[in-house]
N, C-alpha and C positions, 0 to 999 in steps of 0.2 A: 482176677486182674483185668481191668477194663480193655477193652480191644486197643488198638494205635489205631489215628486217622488221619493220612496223608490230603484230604481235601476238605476244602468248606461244606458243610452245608448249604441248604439254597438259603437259607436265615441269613447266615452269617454273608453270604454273599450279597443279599441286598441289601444288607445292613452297611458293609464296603462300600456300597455302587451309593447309596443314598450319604453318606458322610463324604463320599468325593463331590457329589452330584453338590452339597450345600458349600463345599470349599471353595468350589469353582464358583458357584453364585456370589459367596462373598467377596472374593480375588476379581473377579472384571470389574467391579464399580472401581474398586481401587486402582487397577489397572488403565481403566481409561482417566480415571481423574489426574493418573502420572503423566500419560501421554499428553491429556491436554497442557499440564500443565508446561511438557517439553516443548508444545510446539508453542507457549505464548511466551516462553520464555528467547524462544530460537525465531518470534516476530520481534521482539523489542531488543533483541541480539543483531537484525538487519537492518532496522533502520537505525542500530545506534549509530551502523557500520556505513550506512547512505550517511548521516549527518556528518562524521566525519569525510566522506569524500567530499561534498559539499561545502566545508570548512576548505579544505582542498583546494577547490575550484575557485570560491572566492579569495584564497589569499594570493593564486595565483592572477585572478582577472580583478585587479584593485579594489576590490571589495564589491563588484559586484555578482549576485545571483543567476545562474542560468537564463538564458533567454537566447529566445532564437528569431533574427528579425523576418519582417514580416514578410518580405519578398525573396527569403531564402528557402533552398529545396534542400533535402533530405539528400547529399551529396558522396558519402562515404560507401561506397560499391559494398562491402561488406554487412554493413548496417541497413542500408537497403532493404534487404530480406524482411526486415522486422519495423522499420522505420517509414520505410516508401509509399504504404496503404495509409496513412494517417491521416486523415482530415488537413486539407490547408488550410489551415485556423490561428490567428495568433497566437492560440495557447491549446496548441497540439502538442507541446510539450508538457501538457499534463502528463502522460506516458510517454512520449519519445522523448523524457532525458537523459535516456542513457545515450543518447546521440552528440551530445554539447558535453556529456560526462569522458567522450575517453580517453582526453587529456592525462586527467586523471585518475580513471577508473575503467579503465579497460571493458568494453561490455562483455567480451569473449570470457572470462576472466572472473566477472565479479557476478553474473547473470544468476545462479542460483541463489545469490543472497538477496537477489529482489525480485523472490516470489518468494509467497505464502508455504509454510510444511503440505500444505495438502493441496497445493498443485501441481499436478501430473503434465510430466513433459519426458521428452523424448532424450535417454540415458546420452552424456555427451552434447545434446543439444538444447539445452533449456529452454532456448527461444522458440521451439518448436513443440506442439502438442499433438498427436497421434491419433485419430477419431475412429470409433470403431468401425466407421463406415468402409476404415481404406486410407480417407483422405488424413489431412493436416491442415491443421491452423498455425497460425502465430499465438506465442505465450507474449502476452504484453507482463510488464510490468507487474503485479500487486500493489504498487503504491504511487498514489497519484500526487505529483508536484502542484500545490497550490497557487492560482489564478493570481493571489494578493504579489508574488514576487515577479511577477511579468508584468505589472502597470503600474501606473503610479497611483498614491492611494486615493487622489480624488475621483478615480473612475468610481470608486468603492460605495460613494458618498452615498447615502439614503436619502431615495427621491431622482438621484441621475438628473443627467442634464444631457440635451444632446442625443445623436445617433450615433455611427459608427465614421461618417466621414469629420463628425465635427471633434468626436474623442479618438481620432485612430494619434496624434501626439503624445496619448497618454498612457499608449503601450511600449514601454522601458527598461530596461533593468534596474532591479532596487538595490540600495548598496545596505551590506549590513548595518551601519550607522541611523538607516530608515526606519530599521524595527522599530520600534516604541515599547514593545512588555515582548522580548525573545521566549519569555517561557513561559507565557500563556497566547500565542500563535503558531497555530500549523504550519509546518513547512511541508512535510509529506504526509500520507493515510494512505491506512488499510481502507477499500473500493468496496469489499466484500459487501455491505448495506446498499450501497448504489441501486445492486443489479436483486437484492434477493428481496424487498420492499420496505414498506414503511416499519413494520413491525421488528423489524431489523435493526432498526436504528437504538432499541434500549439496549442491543448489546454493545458490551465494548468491545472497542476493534482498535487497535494499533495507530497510536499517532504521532509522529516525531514531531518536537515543537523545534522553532530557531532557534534554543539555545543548544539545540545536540540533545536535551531529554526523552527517552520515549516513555509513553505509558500507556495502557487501556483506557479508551474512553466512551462512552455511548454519543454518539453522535444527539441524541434528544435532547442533550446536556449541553449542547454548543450552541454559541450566537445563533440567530435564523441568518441567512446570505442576504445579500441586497441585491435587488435584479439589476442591470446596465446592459447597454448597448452589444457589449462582447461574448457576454455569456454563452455558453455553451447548450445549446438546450432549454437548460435549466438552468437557477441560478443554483451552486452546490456550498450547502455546507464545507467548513474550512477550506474553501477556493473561492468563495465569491464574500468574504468575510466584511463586514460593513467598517469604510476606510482602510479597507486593503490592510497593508502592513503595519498601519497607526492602530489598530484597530485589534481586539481581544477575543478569543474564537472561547476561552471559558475563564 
């Protein structure tokens, strides 16, 4: 009668260790492919969630778009914290619109839904990022308000006229009646390609159009911008869209 064995052999044992070791290799591809797939599902869940506030904003201010004039300051003591460093620029509400938003959109309130799943901020304070050095930054925004709803669209024209004292008339609020094609123009975007280069741009990143739709899109795939007087730096993709708001970003 053969002995009893209460343990593995070392065989059977790596034979164990070697069937988990290939489980596990198969289970993380799928594992991040779900996660990814959470967090593009939980981007186009926040800007559905901005469109509608946005929808909001304009029905409350006769149908026009966020805009903040030109010789006004970042005034709301609260908001300050995150608002007050921004560029005085006519269209420094590229990120600070959650300043003109808390009408109806509370920034204290809504600030998590407009950052990206994978950026890291401070539990309780969204607006706040924590650096290993010690210090803190400010969390801006993830999604940048496009340039075409704060002018009027001839600033947009290809070829430009003018400098900045002869087009400063031409930064305005646009009324939703302006759009021309709602759902094939930016209203906000995923930044992520901005800052991490050119080769960036084939992936798709997060775009709400004016009609409330969001989807992925690669930015390589979008109108080129048209340089003008106001621009920022640079002229940007889906912000500096050629005829502003008349005008089609894909």
């Amino acid at each position: 009668m053969p002995a009893h064995r209460d343990a593995f052999s070392i065989i059977e044992l790596l034979v164990a260790i070697s069937i988990i070791a290939i489980l596990i290799a198969l289970s993380v591809p799928a594992l991040a492919g779900a996660r990814s797939a959470a967090d593009r599902a939980k981007v186009l869940s926040n800007l559905r969630q901005l469109g509608h506030s946005v929808e909001l904003y304009t029905g409350v201010h006769d149908g026009r778009y966020p805009i903040l004039p030109a010789d006004a300051l970042y005034d709301t003591p609260e908001y300050a914290r995150i608002g007050g460093g921004l560029m005085l620029h006519p269209f420094r509400l590229r990120y600070g619109w959650p300043y003109v938003m808390e009408g109806v959109a509370p920034w204290r309130e809504h600030y998590t839904t407009w950052l990206n799943p994978d950026v890291q901020f401070r539990p309780g304070e969204p607006w706040i990022q924590d650096l290993p050095s010690g210090g803190y930054s400010w969390t801006l925004p993830s999604y940048i308000y496009s340039h075409a709803f704060m002018a009027d669209p001839r600033l947009f024209r290809p070829g430009g006229f003018g400098d900045q004292g002869q087009t400063a008339h031409l930064l305005r609020a646009v009324r939703t009646s302006e759009v021309a094609y709602p759902s094939n123009k930016a209203l906000m975007y995923d930044d992520h390609w901005l800052w991490a280069g050119r080769a960036a741009m084939t992936i798709p990143s997060g775009v709400l159009a004016a009609d409330g739709a969001a989807a992925f899109r690669a930015a390589a795939d979008a109108t080129p911008p048209v340089e003008h007087p106001w621009r920022v730096s640079a002229a940007f993709i889906y912000a500096d869209t050629p005829e502003g708001v008349h005008g089609r970003d894909w």
